[in-house]
C-alpha positions in Angstrom: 35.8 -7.2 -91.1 32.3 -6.8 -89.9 32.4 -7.7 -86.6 29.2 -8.9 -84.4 28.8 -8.2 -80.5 30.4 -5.0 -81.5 28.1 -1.9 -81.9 30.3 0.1 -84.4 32.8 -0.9 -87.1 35.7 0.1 -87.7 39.0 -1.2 -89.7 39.7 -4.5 -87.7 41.8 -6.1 -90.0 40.0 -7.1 -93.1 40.8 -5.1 -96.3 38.1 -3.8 -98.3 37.4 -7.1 -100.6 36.8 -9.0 -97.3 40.4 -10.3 -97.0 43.0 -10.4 -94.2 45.4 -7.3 -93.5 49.1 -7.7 -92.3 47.8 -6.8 -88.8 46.0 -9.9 -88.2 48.0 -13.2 -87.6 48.5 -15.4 -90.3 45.6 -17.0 -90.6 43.4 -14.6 -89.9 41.4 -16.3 -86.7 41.9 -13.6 -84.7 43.2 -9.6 -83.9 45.9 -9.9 -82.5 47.7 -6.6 -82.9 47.8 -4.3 -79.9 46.3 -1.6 -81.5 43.1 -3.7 -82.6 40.1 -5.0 -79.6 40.5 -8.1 -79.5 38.2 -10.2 -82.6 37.4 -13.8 -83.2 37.3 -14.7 -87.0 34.6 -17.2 -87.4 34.0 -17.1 -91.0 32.5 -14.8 -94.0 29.5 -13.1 -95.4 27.0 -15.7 -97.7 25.7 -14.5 -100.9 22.6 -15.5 -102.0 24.2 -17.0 -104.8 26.8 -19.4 -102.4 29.8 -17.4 -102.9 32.0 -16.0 -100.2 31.6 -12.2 -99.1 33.8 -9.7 -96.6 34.9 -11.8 -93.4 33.0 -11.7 -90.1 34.1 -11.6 -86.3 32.8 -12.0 -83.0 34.1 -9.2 -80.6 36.1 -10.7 -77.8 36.8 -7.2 -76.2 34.3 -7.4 -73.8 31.8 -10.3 -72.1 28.4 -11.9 -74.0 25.8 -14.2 -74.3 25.3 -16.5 -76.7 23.9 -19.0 -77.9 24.7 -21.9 -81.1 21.9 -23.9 -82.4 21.5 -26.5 -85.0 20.1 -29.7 -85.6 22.7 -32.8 -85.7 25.4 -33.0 -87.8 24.9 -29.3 -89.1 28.0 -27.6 -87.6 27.1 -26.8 -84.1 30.0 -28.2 -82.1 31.8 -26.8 -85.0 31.2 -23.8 -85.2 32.1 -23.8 -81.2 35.6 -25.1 -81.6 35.7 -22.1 -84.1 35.0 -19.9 -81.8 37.5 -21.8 -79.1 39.9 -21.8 -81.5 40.2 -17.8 -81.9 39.5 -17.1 -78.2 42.6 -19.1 -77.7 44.5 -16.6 -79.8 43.2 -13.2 -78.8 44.8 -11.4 -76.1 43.7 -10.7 -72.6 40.6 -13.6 -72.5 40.5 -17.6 -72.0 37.9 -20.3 -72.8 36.7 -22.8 -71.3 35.1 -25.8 -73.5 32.7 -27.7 -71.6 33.1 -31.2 -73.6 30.1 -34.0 -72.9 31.0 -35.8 -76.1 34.3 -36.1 -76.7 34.7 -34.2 -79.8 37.2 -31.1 -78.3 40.3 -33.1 -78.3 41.9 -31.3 -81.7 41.6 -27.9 -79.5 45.2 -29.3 -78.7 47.2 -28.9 -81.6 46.1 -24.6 -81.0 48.1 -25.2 -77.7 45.3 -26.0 -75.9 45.2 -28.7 -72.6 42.4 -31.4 -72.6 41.5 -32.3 -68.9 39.5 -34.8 -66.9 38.2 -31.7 -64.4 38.5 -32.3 -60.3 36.5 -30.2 -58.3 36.4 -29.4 -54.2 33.2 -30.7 -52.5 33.0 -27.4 -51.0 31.9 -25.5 -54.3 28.8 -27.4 -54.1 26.8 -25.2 -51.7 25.0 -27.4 -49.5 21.6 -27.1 -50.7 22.6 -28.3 -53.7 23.9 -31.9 -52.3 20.8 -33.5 -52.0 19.0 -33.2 -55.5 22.6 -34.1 -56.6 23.0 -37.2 -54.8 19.0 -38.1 -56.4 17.7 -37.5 -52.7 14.9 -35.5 -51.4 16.4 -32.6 -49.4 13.3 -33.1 -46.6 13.8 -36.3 -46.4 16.1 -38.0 -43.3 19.2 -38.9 -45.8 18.9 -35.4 -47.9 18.6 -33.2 -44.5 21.4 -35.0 -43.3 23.7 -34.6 -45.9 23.0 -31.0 -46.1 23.4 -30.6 -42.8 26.7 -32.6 -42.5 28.0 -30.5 -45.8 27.1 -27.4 -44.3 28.6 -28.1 -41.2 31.9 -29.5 -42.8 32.2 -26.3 -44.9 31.8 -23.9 -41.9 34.6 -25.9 -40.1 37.0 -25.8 -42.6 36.7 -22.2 -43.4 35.1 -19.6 -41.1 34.1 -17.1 -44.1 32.4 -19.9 -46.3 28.6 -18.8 -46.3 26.2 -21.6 -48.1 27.1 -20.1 -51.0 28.4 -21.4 -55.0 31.9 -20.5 -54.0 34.9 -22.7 -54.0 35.3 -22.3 -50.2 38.9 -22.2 -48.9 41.8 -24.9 -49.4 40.4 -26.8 -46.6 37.5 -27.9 -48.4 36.1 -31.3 -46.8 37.0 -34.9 -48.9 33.9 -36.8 -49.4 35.7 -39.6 -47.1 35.6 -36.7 -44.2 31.9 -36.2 -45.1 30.8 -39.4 -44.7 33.0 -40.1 -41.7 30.7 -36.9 -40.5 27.8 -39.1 -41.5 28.8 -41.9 -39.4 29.1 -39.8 -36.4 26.1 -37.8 -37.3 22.9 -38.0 -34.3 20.6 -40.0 -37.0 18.4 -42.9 -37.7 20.6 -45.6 -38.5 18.9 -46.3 -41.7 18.9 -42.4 -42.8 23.3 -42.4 -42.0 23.7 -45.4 -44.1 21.5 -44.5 -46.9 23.7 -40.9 -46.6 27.0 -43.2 -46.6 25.8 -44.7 -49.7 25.3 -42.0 -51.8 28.1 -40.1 -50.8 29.7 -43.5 -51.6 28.2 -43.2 -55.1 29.6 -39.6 -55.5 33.2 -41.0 -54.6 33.2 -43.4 -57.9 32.5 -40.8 -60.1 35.7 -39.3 -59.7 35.1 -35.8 -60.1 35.1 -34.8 -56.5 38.8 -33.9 -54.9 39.4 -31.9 -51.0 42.9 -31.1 -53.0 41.9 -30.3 -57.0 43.3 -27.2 -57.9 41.4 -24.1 -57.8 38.8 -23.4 -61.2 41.0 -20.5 -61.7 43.7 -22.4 -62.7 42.4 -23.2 -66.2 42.4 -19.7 -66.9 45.9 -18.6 -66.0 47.5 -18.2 -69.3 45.1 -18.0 -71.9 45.2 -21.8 -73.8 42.1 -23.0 -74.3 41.2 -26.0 -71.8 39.1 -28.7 -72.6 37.1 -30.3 -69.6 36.5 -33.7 -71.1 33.4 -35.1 -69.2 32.6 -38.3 -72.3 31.6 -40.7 -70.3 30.9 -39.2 -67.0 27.7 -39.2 -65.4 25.2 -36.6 -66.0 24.8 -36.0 -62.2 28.9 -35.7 -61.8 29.1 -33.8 -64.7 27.1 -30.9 -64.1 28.8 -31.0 -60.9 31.5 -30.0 -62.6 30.1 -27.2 -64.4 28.1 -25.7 -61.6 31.4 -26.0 -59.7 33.0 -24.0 -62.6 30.9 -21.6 -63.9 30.0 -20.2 -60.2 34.1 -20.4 -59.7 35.2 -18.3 -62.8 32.5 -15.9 -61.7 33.5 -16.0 -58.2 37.7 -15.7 -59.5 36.2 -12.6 -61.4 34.6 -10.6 -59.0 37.3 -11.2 -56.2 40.0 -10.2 -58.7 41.8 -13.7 -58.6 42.3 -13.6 -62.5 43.1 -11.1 -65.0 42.0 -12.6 -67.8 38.0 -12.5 -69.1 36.8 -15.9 -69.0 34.6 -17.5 -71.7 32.6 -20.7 -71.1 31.6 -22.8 -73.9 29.0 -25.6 -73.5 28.7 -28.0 -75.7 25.2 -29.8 -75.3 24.2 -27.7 -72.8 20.3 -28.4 -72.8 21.3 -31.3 -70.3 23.0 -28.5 -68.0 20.1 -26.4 -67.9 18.2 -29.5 -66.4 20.0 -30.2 -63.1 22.3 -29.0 -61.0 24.2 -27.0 -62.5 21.4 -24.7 -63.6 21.7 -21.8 -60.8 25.5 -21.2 -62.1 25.0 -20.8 -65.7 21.9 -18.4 -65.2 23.8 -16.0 -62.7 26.5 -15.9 -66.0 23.4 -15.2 -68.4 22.3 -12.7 -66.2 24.9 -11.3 -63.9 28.1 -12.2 -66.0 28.7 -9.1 -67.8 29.7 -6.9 -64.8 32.7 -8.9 -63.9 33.2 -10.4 -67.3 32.6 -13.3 -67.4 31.4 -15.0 -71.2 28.4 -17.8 -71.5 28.4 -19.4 -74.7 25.9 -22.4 -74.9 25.4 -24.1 -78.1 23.0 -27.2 -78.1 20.8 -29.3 -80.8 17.8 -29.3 -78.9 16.9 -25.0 -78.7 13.4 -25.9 -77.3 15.1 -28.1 -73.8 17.1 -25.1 -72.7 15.3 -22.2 -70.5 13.7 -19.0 -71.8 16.3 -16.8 -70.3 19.0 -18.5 -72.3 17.6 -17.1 -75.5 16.3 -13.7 -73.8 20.0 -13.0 -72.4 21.9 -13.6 -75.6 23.4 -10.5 -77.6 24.7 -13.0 -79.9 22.7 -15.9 -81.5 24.2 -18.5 -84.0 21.5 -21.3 -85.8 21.9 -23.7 -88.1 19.8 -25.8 -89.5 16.4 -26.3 -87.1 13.8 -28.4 -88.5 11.9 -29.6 -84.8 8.7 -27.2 -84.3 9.4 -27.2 -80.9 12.9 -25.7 -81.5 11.8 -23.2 -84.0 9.4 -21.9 -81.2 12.5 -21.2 -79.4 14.5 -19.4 -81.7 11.0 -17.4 -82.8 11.7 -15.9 -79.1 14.7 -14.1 -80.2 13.0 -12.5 -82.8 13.3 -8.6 -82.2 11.6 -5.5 -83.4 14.1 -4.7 -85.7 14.2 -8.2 -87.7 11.8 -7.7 -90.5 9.8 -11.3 -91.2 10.7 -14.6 -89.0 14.0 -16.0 -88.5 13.1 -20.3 -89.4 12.5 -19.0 -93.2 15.7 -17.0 -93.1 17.6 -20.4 -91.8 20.3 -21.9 -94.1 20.1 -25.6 -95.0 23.8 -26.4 -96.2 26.3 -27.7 -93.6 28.1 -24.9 -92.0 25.9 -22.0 -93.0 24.4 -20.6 -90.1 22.1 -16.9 -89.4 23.6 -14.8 -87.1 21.5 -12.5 -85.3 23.4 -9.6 -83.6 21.8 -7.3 -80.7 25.1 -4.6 -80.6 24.3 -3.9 -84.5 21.0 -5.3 -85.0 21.1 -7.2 -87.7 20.8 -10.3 -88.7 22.8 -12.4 -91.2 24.0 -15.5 -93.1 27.6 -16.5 -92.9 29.4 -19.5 -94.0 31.2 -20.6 -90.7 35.4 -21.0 -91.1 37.7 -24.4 -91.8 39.3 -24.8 -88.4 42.7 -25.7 -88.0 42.3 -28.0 -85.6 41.2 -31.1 -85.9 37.3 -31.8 -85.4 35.7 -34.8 -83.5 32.3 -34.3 -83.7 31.6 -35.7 -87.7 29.9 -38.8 -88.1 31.5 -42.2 -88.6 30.8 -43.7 -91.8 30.4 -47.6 -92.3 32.2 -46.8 -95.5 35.3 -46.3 -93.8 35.9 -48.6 -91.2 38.7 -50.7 -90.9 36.0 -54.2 -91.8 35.5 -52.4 -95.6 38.6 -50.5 -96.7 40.5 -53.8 -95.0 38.6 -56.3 -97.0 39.0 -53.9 -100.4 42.5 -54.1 -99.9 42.7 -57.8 -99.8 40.7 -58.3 -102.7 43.3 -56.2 -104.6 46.0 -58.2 -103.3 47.3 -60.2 -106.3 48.5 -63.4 -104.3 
């Protein structure tokens, strides 16, 4: 098996013709023999003339950055629940999906939890509240809600700094907070706008004093799915500021034992908010305490530079928007020979890989899952109005 994020090759469980050996498991998703790094099956070598060639990995071993691009209906979120699918399996690592759409929910039939994520108040540094809550941090409401977070967390835990961490178990409810508010030496008009918007944060239902710790959807490996379908944008990268910062944070203090990988699905629309700060300290400071950024997304051109520049591992589909090909034109290295849009495939499921540990670049036909996928397209064809009428006008009576 040729495997990519890995700088040399060795025998990793694929015989010679590009098949599976007895040492993987059954299906051959993943390594899984003790002997063997750990190795995410995620599909095989294309030919140029569409057949199948020796099977290719992604090296789970150790931590990366990468990134999944293609244009609608071309395999992105596909190819990520691949890639969730074989984490799941390998020893010693755990992902994390980060779900916007909905289309994640199969991950459970690989023994995998789908969740409606809580998060404490206090892993929102204070700082951040403001632009959260759509208020202008110099402004009287956005000072005072900094000011009454900061104060909260520094009450409830002595150590707590200002920082992205997930505070102590006495992080403040928003209740408390705007109880604070209330109290607070302010303009009236300043405390009620405050009350409002914390108000506001309270209905989105994200935001718990007593949710469990983000280390918790590490602790034994199963993938977990944070569905956030439905919630809104503001809550939701909430939830993956809160998250991202928190693995990171569970990794350097030694909390888990496992190395976490984050995958985030549409994650142009994290880049843009709040959660930004947290997923650039994992593009850039992740690998030391091993912590994984995966971030796969149909608009390329929307996410940041550094996204791109920080990846070791880069996965496009189909890209047809010039604005996107300008993107993925910035991960063209020295040792590529001619540009990378004319070397994209065009058929659903192809993708070029381009690999920094081997540098190389190429085509692979992405895997079947075995889990169920939610992320095709609904077809007028085959809803219940048609194949129901069809049936009655076969009905003899």
């Amino acid at each position: 098996m040729h495997v990519l994020g890995r700088d040399s090759d060795s025998d990793d469980g694929a015989s010679p013709d590009g098949g599976i050996s007895p040492r993987t498991n059954g299906e051959g998703d993943c390594e899984t023999d003790g002997e063997l790094p750990p190795t995410v099956r995620i599909g095989s070598f294309l030919a140029r003339d569409g057949s199948a060639g020796a099977a290719v990995g992604v090296d789970a071993d150790g931590p990366h950055a990468g990134v999944v691009f293609g244009k609608r209906g071309t395999g992105k979120s596909y190819t990520l629940g691949v890639l969730a699918e074989g984490l799941g399996m390998a020893r010693g690592v755990a992902p994390v999906v980060v779900d916007p759409m909905g289309v994640f929910g199969g991950l459970r039939a690989a023994g995998g939890r789908v969740v409606e994520p809580r998060v404490r108040p206090a892993a929102i540094p204070p700082k951040a509240w403001p632009d959260l809550l759509g208020l202008d941090p110099a402004s009287g409401p956005g000072s005072l809600v900094w000011r009454v977070v900061a104060d909260a967390r520094d009450d409830s835990d002595p150590l707590a700094s200002g920082d992205d961490s997930e505070g102590s178990d006495g992080s403040p409810s928003l209740a408390a907070l705007r109880d604070r508010v209330a109290d607070a030496d302010a303009p009236a008009a300043d405390r009620r706008a405050a009350a409002n918007h914390l108000r506001l944060a309270e209905s989105w239902g994200v935001f718990g004093a007593d949710a469990p710790p983000v280390r918790r959807f590490v602790a034994d490996g199963d993938p977990t799915v944070l569905d956030l379908a439905g919630t809104p944008e503001a809550a939701a990268g909430a939830v993956v500021r809160a998250v991202a910062r928190g693995l990171y944070d569970a990794r350097i203090d030694g909390e888990i034992d496992r190395l976490p990988w984050l995958l985030v699905d549409e994650a142009h629309a994290f880049f843009d908010g709040v959660a930004d700060p947290a997923l650039r300290t994992l593009l850039t400071r992740g690998r030391a305490p091993g912590v994984s950024l995966v971030c796969a997304t149909q608009r390329p051109g929307a996410l940041p530079s550094v996204a791109v520049s920080q990846s070791d591992l880069l996965v496009a589909h189909r890209l047809t928007a010039e604005r996107d090909l300008d993107r993925l034109a910035e991960a063209e290295a020295t040792y590529l020979a001619g540009d990378l849009a004319s070397r994209l495939p065009t058929g659903t499921g192809e993708a070029l890989v381009v690999d920094d540990a081997t540098e190389t670049a190429h085509t692979v036909r992405i895997r079947e899952r075995r889990t169920p996928h939610g992320g095709g397209s609904p077809r007028a064809s085959e809803t219940e109005a048609v194949t129901g009428a069809a049936a009655e006008s076969e009905d003899p009576r």
